[in-house]
TIPA-542394 format. One record per atom (N, C-alpha, C, O, CB): residue in one letter; x, y, z. Coordinates in steps of 0.02 Angstrom, whole numbers, plus 50000, padded with zeros to 5 digits. Glycine has a CB too. Layout:
BEGIN
aXYZ/...
// end
This chain:
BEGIN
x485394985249211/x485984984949255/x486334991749255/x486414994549200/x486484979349232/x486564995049316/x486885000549326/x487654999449276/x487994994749257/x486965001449411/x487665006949268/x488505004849212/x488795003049264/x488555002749320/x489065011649161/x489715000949235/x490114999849279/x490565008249287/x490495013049249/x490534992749254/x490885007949330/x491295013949340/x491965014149304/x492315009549283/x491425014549412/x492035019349302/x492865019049274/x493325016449314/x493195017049374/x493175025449260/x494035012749296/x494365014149343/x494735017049389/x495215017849351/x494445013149340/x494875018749426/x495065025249471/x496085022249459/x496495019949499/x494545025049587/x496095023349410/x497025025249416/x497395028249456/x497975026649470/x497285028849374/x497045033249479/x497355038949523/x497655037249588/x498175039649610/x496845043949539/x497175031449626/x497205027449667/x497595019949676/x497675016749728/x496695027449672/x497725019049632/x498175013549633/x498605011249675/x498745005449688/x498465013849594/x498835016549699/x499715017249747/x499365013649815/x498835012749785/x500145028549771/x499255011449868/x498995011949929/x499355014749963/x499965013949956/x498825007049955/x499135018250004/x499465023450056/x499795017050143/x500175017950190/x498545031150083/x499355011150117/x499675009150179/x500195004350175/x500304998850149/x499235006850223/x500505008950217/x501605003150197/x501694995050263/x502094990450269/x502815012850248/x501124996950297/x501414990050325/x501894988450361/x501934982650382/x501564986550288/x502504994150382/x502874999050419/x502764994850504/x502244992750531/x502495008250405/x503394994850526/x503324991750589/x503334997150634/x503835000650645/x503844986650606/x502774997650659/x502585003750741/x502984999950812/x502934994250834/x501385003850769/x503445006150836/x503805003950872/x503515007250935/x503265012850928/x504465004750853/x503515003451013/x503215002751064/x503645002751111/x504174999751109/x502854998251063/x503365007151173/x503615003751212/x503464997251240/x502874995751232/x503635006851245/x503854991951275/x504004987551281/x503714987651370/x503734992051414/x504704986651250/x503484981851369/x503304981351431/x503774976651475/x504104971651459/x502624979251431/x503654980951553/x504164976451600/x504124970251590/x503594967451575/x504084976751671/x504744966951597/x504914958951600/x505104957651653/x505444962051680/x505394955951558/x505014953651677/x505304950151735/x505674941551723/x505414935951725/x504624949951789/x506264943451711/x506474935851708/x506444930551773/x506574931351833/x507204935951688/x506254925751740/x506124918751789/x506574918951845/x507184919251842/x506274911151749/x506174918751905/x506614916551956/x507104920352018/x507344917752068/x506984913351919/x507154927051995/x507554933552011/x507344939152036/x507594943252075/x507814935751965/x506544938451990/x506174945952053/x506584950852030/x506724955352069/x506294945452158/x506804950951975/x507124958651952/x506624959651893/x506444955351852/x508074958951922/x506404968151899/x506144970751831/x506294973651819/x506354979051848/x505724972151812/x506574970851731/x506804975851679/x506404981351643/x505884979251620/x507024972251630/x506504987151633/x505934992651619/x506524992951525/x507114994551522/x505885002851702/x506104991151470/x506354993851421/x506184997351372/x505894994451326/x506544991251404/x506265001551369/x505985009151315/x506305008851243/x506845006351228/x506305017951349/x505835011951203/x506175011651120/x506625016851113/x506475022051142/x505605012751053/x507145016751081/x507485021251041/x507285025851031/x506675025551022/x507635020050995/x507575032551026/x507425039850981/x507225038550908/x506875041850870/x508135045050975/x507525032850900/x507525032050823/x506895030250800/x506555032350754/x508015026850798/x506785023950863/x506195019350822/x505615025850844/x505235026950797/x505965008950862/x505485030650909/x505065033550934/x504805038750883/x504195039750880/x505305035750992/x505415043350827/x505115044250772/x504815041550731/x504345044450706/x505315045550750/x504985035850714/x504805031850669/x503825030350691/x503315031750659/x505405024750673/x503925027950741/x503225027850758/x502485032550778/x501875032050784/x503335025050797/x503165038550783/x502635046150768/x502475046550713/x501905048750705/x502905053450777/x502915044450644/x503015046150583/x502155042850572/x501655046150559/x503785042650541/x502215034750583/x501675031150571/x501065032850592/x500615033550550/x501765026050589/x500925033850662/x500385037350671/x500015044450635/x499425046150626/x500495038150726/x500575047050624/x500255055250590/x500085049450518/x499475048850517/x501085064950572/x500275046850483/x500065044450424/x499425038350421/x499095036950371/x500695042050396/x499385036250468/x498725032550480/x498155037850518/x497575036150510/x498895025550532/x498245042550547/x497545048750557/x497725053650471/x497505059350465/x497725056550660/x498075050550419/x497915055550379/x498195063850371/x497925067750331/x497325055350392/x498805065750419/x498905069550425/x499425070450384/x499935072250414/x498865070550473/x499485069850331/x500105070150291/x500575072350270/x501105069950251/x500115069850264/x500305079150274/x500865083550276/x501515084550342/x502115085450332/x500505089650269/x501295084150381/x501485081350467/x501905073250466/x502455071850490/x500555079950521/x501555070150440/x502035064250408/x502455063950371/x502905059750374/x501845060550382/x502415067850334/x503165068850261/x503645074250316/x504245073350305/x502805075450150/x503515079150368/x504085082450372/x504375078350445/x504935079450466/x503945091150372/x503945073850476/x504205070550532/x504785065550503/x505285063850534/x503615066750572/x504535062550411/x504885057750378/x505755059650356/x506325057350356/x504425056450315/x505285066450335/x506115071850315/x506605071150358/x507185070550337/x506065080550318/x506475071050419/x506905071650469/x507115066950500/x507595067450538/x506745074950506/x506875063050492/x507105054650520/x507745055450449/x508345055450463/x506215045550510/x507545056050389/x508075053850324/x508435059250331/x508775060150281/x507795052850240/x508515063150370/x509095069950365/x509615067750426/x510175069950436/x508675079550385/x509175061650473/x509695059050551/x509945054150501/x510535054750485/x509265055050645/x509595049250471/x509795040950440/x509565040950352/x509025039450327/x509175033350491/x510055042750327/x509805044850252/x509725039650217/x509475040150161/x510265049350211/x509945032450245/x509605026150196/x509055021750241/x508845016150231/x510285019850167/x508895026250293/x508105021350318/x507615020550264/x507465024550219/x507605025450381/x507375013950279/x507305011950233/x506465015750227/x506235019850187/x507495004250234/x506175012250286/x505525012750312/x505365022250287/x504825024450267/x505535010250410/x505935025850295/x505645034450293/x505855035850214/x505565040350184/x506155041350361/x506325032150182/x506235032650107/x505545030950087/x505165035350068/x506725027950070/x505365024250090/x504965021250055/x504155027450085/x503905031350045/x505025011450076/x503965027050141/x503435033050160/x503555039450121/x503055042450102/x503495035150239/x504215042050107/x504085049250082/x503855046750009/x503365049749988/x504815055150084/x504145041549965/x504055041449892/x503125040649891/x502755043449850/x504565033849851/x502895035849950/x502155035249950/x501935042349951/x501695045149902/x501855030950011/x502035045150010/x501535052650008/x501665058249958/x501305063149957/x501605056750077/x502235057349912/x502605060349870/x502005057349784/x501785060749738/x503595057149883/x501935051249795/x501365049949745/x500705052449780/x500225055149752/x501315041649723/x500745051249832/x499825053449855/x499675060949811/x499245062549770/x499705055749969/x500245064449842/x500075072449822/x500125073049736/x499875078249713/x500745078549864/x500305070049706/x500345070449606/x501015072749623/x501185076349577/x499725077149542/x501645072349682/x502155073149634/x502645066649615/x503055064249655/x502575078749660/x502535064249549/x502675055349525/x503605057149526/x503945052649551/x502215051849412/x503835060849511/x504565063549500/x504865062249569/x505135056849581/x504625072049477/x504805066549609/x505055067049680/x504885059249715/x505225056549759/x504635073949722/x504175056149681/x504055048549718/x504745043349687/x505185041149725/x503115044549687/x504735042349631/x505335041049580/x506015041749630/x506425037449647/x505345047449509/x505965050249649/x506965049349672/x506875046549746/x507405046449777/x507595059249678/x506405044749777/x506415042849844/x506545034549828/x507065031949848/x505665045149890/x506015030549790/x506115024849760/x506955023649750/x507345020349783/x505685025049695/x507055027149699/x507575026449673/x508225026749731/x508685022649724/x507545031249620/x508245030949778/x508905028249832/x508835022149874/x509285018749898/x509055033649889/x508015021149880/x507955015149930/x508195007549885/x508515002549902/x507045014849959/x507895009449829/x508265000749772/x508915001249766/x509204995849769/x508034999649674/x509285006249759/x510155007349765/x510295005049812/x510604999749808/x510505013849767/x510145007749883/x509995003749953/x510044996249955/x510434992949990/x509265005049977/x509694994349920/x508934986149926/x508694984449891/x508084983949895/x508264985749956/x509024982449834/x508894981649759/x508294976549785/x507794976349750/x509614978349700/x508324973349833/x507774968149832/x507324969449883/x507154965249925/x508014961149840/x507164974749880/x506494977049913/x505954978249892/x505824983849870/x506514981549938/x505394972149894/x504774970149843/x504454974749830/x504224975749774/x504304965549861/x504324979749898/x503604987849885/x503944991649859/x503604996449841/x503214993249956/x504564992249842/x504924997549810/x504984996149733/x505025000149687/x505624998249844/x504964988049733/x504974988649677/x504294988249633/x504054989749578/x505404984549664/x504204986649666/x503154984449642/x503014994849629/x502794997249577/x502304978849765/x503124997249664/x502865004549665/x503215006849601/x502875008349552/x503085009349737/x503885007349598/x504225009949566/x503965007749461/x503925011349411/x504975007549605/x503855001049471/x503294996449420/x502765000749392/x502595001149333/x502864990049463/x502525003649442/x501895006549432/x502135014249393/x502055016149335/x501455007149513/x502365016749438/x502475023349426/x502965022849339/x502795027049298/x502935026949506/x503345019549324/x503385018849258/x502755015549192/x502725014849130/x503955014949263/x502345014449251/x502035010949202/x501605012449117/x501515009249065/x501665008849243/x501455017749139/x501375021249070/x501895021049000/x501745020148941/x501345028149089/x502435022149026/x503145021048986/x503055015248942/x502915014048883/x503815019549037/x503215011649009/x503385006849005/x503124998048997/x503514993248995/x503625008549038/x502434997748995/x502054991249012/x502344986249025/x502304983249078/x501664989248971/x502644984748982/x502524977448953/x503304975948998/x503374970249020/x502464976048843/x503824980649009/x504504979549024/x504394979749100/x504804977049138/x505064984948992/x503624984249132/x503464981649211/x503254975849232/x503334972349282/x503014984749241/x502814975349154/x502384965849188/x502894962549209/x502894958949258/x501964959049124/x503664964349149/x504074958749155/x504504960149192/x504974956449178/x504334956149104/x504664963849237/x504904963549303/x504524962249362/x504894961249410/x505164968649314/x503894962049374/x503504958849411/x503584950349392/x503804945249418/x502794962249400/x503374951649355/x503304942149349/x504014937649366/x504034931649382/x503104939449254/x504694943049357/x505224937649370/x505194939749425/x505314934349452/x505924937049337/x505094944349479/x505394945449536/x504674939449576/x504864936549627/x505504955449558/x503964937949555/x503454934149581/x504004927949564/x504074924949617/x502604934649544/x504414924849514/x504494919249516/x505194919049600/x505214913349623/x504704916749427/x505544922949630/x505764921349675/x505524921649754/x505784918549801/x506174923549662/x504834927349757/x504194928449798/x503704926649782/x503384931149755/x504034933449810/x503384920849786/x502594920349732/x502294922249779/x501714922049760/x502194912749695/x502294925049855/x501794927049882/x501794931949899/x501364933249941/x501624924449916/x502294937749876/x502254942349883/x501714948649853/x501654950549795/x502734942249877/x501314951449922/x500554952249908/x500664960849861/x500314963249817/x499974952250001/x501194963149889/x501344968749853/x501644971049770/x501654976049735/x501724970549893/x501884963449766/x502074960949665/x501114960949633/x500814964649594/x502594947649653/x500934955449672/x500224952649649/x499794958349633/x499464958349581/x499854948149706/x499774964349683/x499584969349686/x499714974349614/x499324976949573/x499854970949744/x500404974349621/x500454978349561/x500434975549499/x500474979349451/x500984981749561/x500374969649489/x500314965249437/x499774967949417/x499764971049364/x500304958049449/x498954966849476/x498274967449439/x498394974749433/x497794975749422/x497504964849479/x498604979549431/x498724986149421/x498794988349365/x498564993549341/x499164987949448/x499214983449337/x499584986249248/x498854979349199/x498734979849139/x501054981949229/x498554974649240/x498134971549194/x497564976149198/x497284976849144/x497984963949209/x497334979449245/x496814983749242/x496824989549204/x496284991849187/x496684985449295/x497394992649187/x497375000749146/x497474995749097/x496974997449065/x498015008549158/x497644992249073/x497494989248990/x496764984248994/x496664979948951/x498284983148957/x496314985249048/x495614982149040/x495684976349032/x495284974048991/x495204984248989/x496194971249062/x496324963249066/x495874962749128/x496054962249187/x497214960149076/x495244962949103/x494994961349171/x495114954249226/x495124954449288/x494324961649157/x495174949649192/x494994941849221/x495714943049263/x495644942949325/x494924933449151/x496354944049241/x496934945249244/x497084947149311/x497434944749356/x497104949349197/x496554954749302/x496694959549364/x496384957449429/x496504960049483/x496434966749351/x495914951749417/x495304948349464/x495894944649493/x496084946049550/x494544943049425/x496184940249459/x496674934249499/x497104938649537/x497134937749598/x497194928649445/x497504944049504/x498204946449550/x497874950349589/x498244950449638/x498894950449514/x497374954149602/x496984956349654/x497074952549717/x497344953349772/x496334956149634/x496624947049678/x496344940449743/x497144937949761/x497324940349814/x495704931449700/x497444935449742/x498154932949765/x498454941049798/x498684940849855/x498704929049684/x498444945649773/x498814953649838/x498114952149899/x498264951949959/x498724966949784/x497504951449883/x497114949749957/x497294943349990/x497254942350050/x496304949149949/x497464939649951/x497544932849996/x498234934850036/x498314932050090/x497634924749943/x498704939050015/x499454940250032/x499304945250113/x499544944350169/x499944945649953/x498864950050091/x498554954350157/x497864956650149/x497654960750107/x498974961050173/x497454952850205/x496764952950195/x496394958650245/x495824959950263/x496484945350208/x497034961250256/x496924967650292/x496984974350231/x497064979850258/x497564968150359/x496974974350186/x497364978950154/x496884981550118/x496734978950065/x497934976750117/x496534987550143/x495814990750104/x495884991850042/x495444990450001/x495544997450127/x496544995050023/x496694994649931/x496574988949880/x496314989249824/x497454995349916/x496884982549921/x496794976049885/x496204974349872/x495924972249821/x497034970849914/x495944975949944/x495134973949916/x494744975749900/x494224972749910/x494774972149934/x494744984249851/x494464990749836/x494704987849780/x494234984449758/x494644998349867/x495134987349746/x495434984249681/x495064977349672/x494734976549621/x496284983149686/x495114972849712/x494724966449676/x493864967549669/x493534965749620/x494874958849730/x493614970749724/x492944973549707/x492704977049639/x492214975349606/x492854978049752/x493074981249629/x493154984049532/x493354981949491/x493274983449431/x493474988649508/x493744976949521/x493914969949457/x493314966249437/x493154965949378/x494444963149488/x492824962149505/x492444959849507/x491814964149460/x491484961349416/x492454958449568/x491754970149477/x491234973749462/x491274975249365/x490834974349322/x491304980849516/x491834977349360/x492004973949272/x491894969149228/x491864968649167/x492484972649259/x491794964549293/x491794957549250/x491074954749255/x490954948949240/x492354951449281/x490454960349282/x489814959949281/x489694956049347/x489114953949356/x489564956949217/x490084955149385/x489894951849463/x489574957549512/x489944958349561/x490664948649505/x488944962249514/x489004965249536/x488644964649628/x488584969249669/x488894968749486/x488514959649631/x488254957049711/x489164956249760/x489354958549814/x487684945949700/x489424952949721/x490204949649738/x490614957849730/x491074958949770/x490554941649661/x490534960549705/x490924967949682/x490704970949761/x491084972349808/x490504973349594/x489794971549759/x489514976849807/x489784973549886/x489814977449933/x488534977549797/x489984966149895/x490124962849970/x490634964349976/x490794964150035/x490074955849987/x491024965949943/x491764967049937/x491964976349953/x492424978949985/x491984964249848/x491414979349917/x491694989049926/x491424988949975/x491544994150004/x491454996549874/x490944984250017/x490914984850078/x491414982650137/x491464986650183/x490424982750084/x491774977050140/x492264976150174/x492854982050167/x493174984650212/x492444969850157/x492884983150099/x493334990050079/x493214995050128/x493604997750167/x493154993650006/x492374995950116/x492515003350176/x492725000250243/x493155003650272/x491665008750198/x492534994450276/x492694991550335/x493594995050358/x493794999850391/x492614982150319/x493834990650327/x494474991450339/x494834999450321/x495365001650343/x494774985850298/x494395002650277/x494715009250268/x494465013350333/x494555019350336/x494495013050192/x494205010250378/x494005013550442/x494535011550484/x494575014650537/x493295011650471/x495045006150471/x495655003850500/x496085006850489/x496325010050535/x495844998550490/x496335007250434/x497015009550407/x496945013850348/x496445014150311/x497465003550388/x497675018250342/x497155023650258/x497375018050212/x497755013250211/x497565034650215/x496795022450162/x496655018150085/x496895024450048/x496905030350066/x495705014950060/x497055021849997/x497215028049926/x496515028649902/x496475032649856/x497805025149848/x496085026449914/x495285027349881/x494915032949915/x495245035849959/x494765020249893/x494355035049904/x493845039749935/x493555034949947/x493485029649916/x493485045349901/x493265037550016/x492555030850031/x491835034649997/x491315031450003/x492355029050144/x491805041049964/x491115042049945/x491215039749886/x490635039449867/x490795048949948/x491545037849841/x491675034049782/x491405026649796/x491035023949756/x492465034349764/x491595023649850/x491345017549865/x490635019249868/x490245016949827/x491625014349928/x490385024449933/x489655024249908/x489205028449864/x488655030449882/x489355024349955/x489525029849799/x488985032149743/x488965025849721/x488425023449704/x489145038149683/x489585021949719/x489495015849674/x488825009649719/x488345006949692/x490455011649666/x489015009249778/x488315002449819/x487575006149786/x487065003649763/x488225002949949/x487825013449795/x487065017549793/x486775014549713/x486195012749701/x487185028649794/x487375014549662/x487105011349600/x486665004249590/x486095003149571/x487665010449564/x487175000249612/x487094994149635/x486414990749646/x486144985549628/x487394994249687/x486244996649687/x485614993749731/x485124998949697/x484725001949734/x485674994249829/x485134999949647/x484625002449612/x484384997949551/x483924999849515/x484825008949592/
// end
């Protein structure tokens, strides 16, 4: 049997926020009147939705300064906090991800990705005092796919494998769109010697990382099938 891989820590964070893309709106015509209303988005939301696009083609740097500037018009949006602290971890700087976190929970103390992230990024510190803010904030969200997420996160860097398999599968069951979740339960799986169920899975992974970005490399996905199937 091929070894298993390490786990990729580095990757943990997912790059995709889930962020509402704002549109224009198409004519309406209310019942009966033969009048059409033409309605267009905001300046506000129209950044916001440039912001998103440059960050789903990957352009990131272009995304953090479109983000800057949305938080220099509206300094407690929520949506351009929480994006800069993400691309602020993408690049290794965990400090600057921290003070972006940190105004949006002052903000929104009860804002689940902020806090699930913020979990993580202490997590070294801190273990055992993240599980246990995940687990009380899961007892008032149990389906919140972004707790579940970071849950199997802190069971995986301490090698709880079975652990990291369940809160995986419960952050995929939460969004089964979400190439991270299921790049994470695939290496859960693959730990735990499932490696047919691991290899169906880094394949849907790359699927969807052709949708939306992943915090993973996809040639990492394929040195690992290439193992697999040897």
């Amino acid at each position: 049997m091929s070894r298993r891989p390490a786990f990729p820590s580095r990757f943990l964070l997912p790059l995709c926020l889930g962020l509402l893309c704002a549109s224009a709106s198409p004519a309406q015509t209310p019942p009966g009147n033969g009048i059409r209303i033409s309605t267009a988005p905001s300046p506000a939301a129209t950044q916001l939705a440039r912001a998103q696009l440059l960050l789903r083609d990957g352009q990131f740097d272009d995304a953090f300064r479109q983000y800057q500037q949305i938080l220099a018009e509206q300094p407690r949006q929520r949506d351009a906090l929480l994006a800069l602290a993400v691309l602020r971890q993408h690049s290794g700087d965990s400090r600057q991800a921290a003070h972006f976190l940190e105004r949006l929970l002052t903000e929104q103390p009860d804002d689940l990705e902020a806090l699930a992230r913020q979990v993580l990024l202490q997590a070294d510190s801190d273990p055992e005092g993240g599980e246990a803010r995940l687990r009380l904030a899961l007892q008032a969200a149990p389906h919140a796919a972004a707790l579940h997420f970071a849950l199997g996160c802190l069971h995986a860097r301490q090698r709880r494998w079975h652990e990291a398999r369940a809160a995986f599968q419960a952050a995929h069951a939460g969004d089964s769109q979400n190439p991270d979740y299921l790049y994470n339960l695939a290496i859960s799986l693959d730990q735990l010697h499932r490696p047919q169920e691991a290899a169906s899975l880094y394949r849907q992974a790359l699927h969807l990382a052709a949708l939306r970005p992943a915090g993973f490399h996809t040639s990492e996905i394929g040195r690992r099938l290439a193992e697999l199937q040897q």
